[in-house]
C-alpha positions, 0 to 999 in steps of 0.5 A: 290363542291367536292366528295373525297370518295365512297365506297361499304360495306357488314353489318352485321345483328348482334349488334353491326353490323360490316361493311366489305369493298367490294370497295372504291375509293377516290381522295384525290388529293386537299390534300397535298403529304405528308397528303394523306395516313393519310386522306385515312386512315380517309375518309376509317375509316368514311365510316365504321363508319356511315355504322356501326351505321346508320339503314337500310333503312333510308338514312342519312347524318353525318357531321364530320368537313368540310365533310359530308358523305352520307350513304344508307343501306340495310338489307339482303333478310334473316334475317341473312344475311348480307345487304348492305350499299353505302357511299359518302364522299363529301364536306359539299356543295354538294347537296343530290339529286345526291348524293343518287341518285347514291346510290340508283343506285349503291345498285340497280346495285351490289344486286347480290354481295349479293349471294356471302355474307355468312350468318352472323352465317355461321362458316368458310370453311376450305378454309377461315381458311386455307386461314387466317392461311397461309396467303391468302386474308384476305378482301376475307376470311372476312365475307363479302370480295369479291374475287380479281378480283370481287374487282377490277372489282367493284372499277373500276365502283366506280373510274368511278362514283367517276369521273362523280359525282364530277360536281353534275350538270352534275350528276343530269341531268343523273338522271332526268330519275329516280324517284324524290328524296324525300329529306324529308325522308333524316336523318341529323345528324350534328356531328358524335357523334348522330349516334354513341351508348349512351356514345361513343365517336369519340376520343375513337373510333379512340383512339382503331381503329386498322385501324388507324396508329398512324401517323394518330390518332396523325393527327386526334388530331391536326385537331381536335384542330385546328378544321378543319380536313383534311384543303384542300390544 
């Protein structure tokens, strides 16, 4: 069993929603050298993916070849305000129960990050302007960004969890403190294409995704071919 992602994203009210990336940390070390960087790209796009298109407050897992990406969201306190959504990229094998555990935990913990989101109709301070048109942080001047430090600080407890989490059994024996995990109420979705809008399609998607490059698309088409994405090394 394995863990390879989990990340922290702001969502927008608006339709479509737009997810933004407020940490992430991944091991990607049971991948080959020279696959990483195409399977991060992958495993980042994935997470904004299902953020995306997966409703508010209703826990979910989407199967995606050998991956299955667990995924809680929550709306924002006003109506537009952003909300917030956890995602865990983990082998199929890995079990719900520490898994949602720890997303429940980590939206529990980071609410406050909420204060520092603007309102999805908010028009850009002079200060992110500026900062867009000159060059400054980008993920910051982003609906959504969190500033540097508060980045770093968030992704260090993401690379710490990320850490912990990968034996579930040791994982779950630190939850049994919590609330029982209804795994009933847990949406299965067995291929990404149920959770994506009437008619589209995960080929167009990373076709226009301006996230991936194209070393990665080409990637993405060979795995497919050989369906099985991102073989483990």
């Amino acid at each position: 069993m394995k863990v390879y992602s989990l990340s922290l994203l702001s969502v927008t009210p608006t339709s479509p929603a737009q997810a933004t990336l407020l940490g992430t940390s991944q091991d990607l070390s049971s991948f080959s050298f020279y696959q990483r960087s195409s399977v991060g790209e992958f495993m980042t796009f994935f997470t904004k993916t299902v953020a995306e298109r997966t409703p508010a407050n209703q826990p979910s897992s989407v199967e995606e070849n050998n991956y299955k990406a667990h995924v809680f969201r929550t709306s924002g306190r006003q109506a537009n305000s952003p909300g917030m959504a956890a995602v865990m990229i983990t082998d199929l094998e890995y079990p719900y129960r520490p898994a949602f555990s720890l997303l429940t935990k980590l939206l529990d913990e980071h609410t406050a990050l909420l204060n520092n989101l603007p309102a999805a109709s908010a028009a850009p301070s002079f200060g992110s302007a500026s900062a867009n048109a000159f060059g400054g942080n980008p993920s910051q001047a982003a609906a959504g960004g969190l500033p540097p430090a508060q980045k770093g600080k968030l992704e260090g407890t993401l690379a710490g969890y990320l850490s912990k989490y990968q034996d579930p059994k040791q994982a779950d024996t630190i939850m049994k403190v919590q609330k029982e995990l209804d795994e009933t109420k847990i949406v299965l979705h067995k291929t990404i294409e149920s959770v994506l809008e009437r008619g589209e399609k995960l080929d167009n998607l990373v076709e226009r995704s301006n996230a991936l490059s194209a070393q990665s698309k080409m990637f993405y088409k060979t795995a497919k071919k050989q369906n099985s994405c991102c073989v483990v090394m």
